[in-house]
C-alpha positions as CSV (number, residue, x, y, z in Angstrom):
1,X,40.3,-171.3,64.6
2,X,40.4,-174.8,63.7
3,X,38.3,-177.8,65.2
4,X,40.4,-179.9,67.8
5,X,39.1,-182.5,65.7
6,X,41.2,-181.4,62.4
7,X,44.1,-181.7,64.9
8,X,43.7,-184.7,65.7
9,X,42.9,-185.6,62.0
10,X,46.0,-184.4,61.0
11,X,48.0,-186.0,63.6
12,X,46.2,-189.2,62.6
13,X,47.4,-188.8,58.8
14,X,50.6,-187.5,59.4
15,X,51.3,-191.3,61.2
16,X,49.4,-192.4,58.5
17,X,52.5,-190.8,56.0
18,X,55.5,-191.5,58.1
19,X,54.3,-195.5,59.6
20,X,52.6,-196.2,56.3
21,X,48.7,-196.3,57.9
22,X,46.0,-196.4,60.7
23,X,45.7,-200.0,62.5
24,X,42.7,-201.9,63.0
25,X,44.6,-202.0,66.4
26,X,44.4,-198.1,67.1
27,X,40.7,-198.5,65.5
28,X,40.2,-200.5,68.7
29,X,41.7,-198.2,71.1
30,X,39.3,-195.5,69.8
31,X,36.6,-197.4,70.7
32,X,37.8,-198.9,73.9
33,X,37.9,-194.7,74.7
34,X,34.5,-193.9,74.4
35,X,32.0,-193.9,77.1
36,X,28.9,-194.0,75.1
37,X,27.2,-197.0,73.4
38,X,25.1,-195.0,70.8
39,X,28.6,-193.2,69.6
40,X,30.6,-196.1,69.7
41,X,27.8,-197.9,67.1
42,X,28.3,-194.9,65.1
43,X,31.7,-195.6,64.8
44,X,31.9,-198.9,64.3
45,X,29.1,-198.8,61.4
46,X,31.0,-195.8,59.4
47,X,34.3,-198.2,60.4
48,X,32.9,-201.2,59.0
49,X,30.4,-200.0,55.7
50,X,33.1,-197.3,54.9
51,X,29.6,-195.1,54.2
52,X,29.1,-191.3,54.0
53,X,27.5,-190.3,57.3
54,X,24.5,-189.3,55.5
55,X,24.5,-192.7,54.9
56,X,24.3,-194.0,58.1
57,X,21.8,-191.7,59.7
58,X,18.8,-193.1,57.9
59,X,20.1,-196.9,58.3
60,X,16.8,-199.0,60.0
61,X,16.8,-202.1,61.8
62,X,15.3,-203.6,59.3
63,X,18.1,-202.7,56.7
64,X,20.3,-204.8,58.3
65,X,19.9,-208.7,57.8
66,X,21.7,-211.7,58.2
67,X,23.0,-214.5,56.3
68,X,25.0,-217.4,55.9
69,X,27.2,-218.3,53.0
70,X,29.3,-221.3,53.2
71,X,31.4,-221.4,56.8
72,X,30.9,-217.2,56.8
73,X,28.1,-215.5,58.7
74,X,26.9,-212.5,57.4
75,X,25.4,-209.1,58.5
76,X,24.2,-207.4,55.3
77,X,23.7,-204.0,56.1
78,X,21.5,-202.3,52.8
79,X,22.4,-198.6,52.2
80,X,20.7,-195.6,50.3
81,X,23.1,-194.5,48.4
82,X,23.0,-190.8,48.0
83,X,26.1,-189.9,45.5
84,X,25.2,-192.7,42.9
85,X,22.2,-192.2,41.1
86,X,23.1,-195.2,39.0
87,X,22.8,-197.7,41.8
88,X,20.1,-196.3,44.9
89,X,21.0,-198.8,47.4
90,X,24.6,-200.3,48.3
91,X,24.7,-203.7,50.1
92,X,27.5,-204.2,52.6
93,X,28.5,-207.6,53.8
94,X,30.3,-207.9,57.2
95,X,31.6,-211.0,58.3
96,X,30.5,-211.3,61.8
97,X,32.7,-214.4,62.4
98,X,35.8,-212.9,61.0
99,X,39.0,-214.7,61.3
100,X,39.9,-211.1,62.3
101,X,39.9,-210.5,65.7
102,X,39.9,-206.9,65.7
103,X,37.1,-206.8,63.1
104,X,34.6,-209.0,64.9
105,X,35.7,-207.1,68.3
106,X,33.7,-204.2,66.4
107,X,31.1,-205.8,64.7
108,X,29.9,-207.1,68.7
109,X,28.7,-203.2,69.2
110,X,26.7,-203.2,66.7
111,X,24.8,-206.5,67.3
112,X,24.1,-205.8,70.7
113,X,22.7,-202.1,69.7
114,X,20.6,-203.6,67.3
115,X,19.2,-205.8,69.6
116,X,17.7,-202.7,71.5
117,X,15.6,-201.0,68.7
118,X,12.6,-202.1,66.8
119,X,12.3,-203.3,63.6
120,X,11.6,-199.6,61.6
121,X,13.7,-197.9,64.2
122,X,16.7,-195.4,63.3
123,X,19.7,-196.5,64.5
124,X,20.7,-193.4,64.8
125,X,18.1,-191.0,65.1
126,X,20.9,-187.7,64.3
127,X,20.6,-185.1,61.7
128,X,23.7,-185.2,59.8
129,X,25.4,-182.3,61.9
130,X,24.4,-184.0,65.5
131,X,26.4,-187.1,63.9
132,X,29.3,-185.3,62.5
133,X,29.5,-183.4,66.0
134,X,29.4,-186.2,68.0
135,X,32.1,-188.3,66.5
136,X,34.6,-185.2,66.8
137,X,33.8,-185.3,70.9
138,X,33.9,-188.7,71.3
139,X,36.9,-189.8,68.4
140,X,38.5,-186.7,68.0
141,X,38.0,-187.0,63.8
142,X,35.5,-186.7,61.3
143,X,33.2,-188.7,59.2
144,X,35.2,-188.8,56.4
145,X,38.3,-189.4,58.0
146,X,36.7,-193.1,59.3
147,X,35.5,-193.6,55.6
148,X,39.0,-193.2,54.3
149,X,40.5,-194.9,56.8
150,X,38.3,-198.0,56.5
151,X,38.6,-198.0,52.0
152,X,42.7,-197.9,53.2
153,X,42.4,-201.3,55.3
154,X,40.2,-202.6,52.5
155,X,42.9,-202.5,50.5
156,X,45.9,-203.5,52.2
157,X,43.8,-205.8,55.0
158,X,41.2,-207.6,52.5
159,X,43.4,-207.3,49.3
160,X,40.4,-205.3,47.5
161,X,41.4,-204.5,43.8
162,X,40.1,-201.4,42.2
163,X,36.2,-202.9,41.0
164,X,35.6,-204.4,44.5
165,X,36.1,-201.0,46.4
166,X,34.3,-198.8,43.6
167,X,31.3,-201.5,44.1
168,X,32.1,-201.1,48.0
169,X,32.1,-197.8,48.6
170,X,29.3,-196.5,45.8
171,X,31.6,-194.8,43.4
172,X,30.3,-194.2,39.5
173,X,33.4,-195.1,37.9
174,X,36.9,-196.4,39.6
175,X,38.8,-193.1,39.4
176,X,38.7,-192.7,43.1
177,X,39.5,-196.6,44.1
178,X,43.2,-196.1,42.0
179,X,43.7,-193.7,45.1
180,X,43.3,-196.6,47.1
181,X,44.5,-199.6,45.0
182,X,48.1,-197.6,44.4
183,X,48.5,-197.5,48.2
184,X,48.5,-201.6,47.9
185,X,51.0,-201.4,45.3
186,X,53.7,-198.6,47.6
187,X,53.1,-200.6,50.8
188,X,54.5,-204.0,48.4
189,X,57.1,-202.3,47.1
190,X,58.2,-201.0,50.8
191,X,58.1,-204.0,52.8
């Protein structure tokens, strides 16, 4: 028997099929749903890096710091990156004074989370199965499912071309980013 997640998960990518894609909009609902701080930070830092879970479980306070560059503030949030061998560490900029609404609406639950731990403290002190099981409770989908979703808006949100999203999400070579890029290039030709 299936997972009521996977159901869920499909549901989710049969809307993506037939409406084109996943809002930042329903994004936001999924978070306004949840109950639970910890898991809502969870979601909104696999939303917003686009990382593996594994990823994200061995993030530290101190992995995240801030910046400015020009009118933009930046949270750079420094990943080990476990499928590259080629590059260790990824760096992740978020824009924490987006333009985008949406976008800085989940960036706040992450700020204020972060505000709570020490310096050399977990964010989120999970082993990879306690993280996978708790977004399928909370968001009804798994891990990989946010990651996909987030590389989609990338692309058709933040106009990301094939070298930005293989640099963004810690990809070897860009065979996996056409996936992505050629979704840009369907959505033109349909609206």
């Amino acid at each position: 028997m299936k997972s009521p997640a996977w159901s869920v998960q499909k549901n989710f990518l049969e809307k993506e099929k037939e409406e084109g894609n996943i809002t930042k909009e329903d994004i936001a609902k999924m978070l306004l749903k949840c109950r639970r701080i910890r898991a809502k930070t969870l979601f909104a830092a696999l939303y917003l890096t686009g990382a593996r879970v594994s990823e994200i479980i061995n993030l530290r306070k101190k992995d995240i710091k801030f910046r400015q560059e020009g009118d933009k503030q930046l949270m750079i949030i420094s990943l080990k990156n476990l499928k590259n061998k080629q590059r260790s560490r990824k760096l992740i900029p978020v824009t924490i004074n987006s333009k985008d609404q949406i976008e800085s609406f989940i960036v706040k639950y992450i700020l204020e989370y972060i505000k709570l731990l020490k310096d050399d403290e977990r964010l989120f002190p999970y082993s990879r199965n306690r993280a996978y099981k708790l977004i399928r409770r909370w968001f009804g989908i798994n891990t990989q499912c946010i990651r996909h979703i987030r590389l989609t808006h990338l692309v058709m949100y933040n106009n990301f071309t094939d070298r930005k999203l293989t640099i963004w999400a810690g990809w070897s070579d860009s065979r996996m980013a056409d996936r992505y890029v050629n979704i840009n290039y369907r959505q033109l030709i349909l609206d």
